[in-house]
C-alpha positions in Angstrom: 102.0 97.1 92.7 99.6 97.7 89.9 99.9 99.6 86.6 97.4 102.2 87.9 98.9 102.8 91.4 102.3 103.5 89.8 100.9 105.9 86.8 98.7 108.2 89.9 101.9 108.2 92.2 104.1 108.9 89.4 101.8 112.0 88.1 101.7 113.1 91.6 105.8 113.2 92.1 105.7 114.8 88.1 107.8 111.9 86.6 104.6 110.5 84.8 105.0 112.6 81.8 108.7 110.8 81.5 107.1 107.4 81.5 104.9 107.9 79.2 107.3 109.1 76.6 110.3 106.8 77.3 109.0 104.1 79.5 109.6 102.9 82.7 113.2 102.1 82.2 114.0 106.0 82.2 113.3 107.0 85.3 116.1 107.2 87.4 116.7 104.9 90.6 115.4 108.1 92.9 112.4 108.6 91.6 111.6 104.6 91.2 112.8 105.2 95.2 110.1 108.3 95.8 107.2 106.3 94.1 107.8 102.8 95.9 107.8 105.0 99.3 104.6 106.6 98.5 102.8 103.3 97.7 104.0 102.4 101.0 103.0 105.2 102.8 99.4 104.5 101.5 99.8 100.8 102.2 100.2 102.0 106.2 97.5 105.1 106.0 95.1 102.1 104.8 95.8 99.3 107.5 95.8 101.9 110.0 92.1 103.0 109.0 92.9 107.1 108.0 
């Protein structure tokens, strides 16, 4: 997953403002969870064609 898919899916789930003060090693396993599921959810809405 790129750098820029992870910064817009983390400002849209509001932990980006965490990252960029502390990195990518403080967000907690959830959130990490939460953004990986989005990228996914893209992934599908893309190979579907919507």
């Amino acid at each position: 997953m790129s750098e820029e898919l992870k910064a817009e899916i983390a400002k849209e789930l509001g932990v980006y403002n965490k990252v960029a003060a502390e990195g990518w090693g403080s967000v907690s396993s959830r959130d990490c969870g939460n953004i990986v599921k989005k990228a996914i959810e893209r992934a599908e809405r893309s190979f579907s064609g919507k």
